[in-house]
Each structure stands twice: as structure tokens, then as C-alpha cells.
N, C-alpha and C positions, 0 to 999 in steps of 0.2 A: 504494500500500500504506500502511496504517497500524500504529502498532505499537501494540498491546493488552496489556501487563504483558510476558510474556515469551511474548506471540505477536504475529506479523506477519500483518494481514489485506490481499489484495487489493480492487480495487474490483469485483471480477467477481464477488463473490457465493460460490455455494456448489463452488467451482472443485477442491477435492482439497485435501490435506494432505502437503505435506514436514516431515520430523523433521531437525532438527542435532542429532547428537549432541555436544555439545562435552567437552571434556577438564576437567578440574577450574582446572588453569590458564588455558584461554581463560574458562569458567564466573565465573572473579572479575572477568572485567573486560565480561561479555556481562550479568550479572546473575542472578539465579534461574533453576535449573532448572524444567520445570513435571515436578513430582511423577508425572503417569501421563498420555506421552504417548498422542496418537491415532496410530492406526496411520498411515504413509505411504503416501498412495495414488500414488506415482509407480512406473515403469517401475524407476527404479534403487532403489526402497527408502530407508531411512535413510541419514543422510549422518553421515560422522565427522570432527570438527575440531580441529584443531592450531595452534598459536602456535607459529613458530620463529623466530630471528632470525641473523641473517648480520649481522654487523659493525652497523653502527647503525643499518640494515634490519629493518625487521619484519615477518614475512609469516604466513599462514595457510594451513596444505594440509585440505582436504575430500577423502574418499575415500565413495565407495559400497558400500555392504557389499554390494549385491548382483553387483556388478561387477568393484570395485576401483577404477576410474579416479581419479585425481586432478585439481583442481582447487588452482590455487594461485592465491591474492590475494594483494595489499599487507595488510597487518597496520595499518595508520594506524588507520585509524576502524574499530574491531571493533565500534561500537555498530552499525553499517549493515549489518554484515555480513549479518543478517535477508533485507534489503531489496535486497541486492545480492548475493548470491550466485547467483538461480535466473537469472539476466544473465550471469553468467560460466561458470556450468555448461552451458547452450545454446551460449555463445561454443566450450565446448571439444565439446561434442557435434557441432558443424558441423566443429572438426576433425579428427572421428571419421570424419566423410561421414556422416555419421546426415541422411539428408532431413531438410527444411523442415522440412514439414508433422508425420512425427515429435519434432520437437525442438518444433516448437509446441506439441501433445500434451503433454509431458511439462512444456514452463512454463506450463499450463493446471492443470496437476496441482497446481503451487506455488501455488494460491491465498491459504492458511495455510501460516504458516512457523512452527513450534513449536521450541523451544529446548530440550534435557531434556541429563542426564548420560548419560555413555557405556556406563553400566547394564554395568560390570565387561567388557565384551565384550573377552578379551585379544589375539584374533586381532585384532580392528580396529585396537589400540591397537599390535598390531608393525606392522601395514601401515601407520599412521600413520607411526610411527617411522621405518619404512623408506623413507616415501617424503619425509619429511622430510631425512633425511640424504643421502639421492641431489639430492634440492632443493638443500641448503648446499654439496653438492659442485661443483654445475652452477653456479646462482647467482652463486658466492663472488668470481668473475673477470669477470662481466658488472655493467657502471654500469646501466644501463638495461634489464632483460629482460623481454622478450614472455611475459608468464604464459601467456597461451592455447598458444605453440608451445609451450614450457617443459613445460606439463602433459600435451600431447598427447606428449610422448615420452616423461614418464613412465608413459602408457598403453601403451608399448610394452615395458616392460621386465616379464620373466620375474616372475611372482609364484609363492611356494613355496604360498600357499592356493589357488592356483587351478592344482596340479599344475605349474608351472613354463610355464603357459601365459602369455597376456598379456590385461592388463583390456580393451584395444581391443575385441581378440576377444568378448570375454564381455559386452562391453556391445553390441557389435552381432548378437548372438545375444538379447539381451535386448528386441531391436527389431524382431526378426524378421528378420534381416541376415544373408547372409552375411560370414563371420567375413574379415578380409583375408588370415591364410594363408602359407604362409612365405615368406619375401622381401617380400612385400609389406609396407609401412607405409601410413598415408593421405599423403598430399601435401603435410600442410599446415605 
């Protein structure tokens, strides 16, 4: 991938389009929003981004507006985040049980990575909130924690915009998946 002002091109050509939406405060340290993004041609839609920090920790939560799932990185180099996010969102997708071949799909999709503001959207910005806080709660006791497993649990908790269902679910109905159902979790 290369990065083009404040978009990220892959080497694969004319591959899809992912949107970050990022929050005003990751936006000062990621660079310009671009004024009128393109539509996101992935499975989950636009993605929404946050900067939190835990004691001298910095991390970053991505959420799916079409989903909900989160997605939690290290907060260090926000300038990569671009170039490294559609790697971590697959990482949490295989902890979804989302097949291979589906998740391949879907980082096919990432070939452009465009950057824009969070265009006032306030339900994304509680689901942000919320899963930020659930993060620093989780977090706050762990030296070293597994972001992948870390995010995949937070795909299991109850969200109030999705009827108090769970993003799991709703991302694997987005796949064509059956939903995993109560009791069940994924494995991972």
C-alpha cells in the first residue's frame, strides 16, 4: 500500500474502497479529513475510530457501522493506522469464524483506504464511547493484551442499537452466516 494525501492505495489496482471515519481527536494526529468521501464498498461499511488511553497506553477502537464489531489496536503509530488496520480487522473476523475465503473478500474490498470525519453520526460516536470504556475497563489490569481476543469479546456484548443483540451476530448475518445464537460464543 501507498499512502496518497489522506488516502491509502493498495498494489492490487482497482480493488474497493474502505472509509475510517475518524473522530476529531484521532483526525489531529491522522491528518486531513478528505472533504467527500467515496462510498465503502466493503461487507461491513464505514468504519469508526477512536483514540483512548489506559495509563501510559494508547490504543485505538474501530467499530463498523454496519455491524458494530470492534476492532482494537495499539494507539503508537496512528500515522499506519491506514495501512494496518484492514490486517487487524481480518485478524478479528477469523475470530468471528467468518471463513477464509470470506475475510479474503472483504480485505480485497480494502484496496483504498480513505480517511474523512465522523460526519456528526451520534449513534457511532456512543458505540464508540461504549466500547471504549468497556476496553479501559478490560484493559486496565492486563500488561500485555491480545487485541484480537480482547475485540472478539467485545463483539459479544449486548448493543442497545442493535436491539440489545450482539455485533458477532450481525456481522455474521452480514456474511451470509448463520448468527452463533445463544450460548454460543466463537472459540476464539
Amino acid at each position: 500500500m501507498q499512502l496518497i494525501r489522506n488516502h491509502v492505495r493498495t498494489n492490487s489496482g482497482d480493488a474497493g474502497v474502505l472509509v475510517i471515519r475518524a473522530t476529531a481527536k484521532l483526525l489531529t494526529r491522522l491528518g486531513p479529513a478528505s472533504p467527500d468521501p467515496p462510498v465503502s464498498t466493503t461487507v461491513l461499511g464505514d468504519w469508526y475510530a477512536k483514540p483512548f488511553p489506559i495509563a501510559q497506553r494508547r490504543f485505538v477502537v474501530f467499530t463498523s457501522e454496519r455491524s458494530r464489531i470492534a476492532v482494537l489496536m495499539p494507539g503508537r503509530d496512528v500515522a499506519a493506522l491506514p495501512r494496518t488496520f484492514p490486517a487487524a480487522m481480518a485478524q478479528v473476523l477469523l475470530g468471528l469464524e467468518i471463513p477464509e475465503d470470506l475475510v479474503a473478500n472483504e480485505m480485497a474490498s480494502c484496496g483504498e483506504v480513505v480517511v474523512s470525519d465522523t460526519a456528526g453520526n451520534k449513534s457511532m460516536l456512543g458505540t464508540l464511547n461504549d466500547h471504549a470504556a468497556q476496553a479501559q475497563h478490560r484493559l486496565r489490569w492486563i500488561r500485555e493484551p491480545d487485541l484480537v481476543t480482547e475485540s472478539v469479546s467485545l463483539c459479544h456484548t449486548p448493543m442497545a442499537p442493535l436491539g440489545y443483540g450482539f455485533a458477532a451476530d450481525v456481522a455474521r448475518e452480514l456474511f451470509g452466516l448463520e448468527p452463533f445464537g445463544r450460548g454460543r460464543r466463537s472459540s476464539f
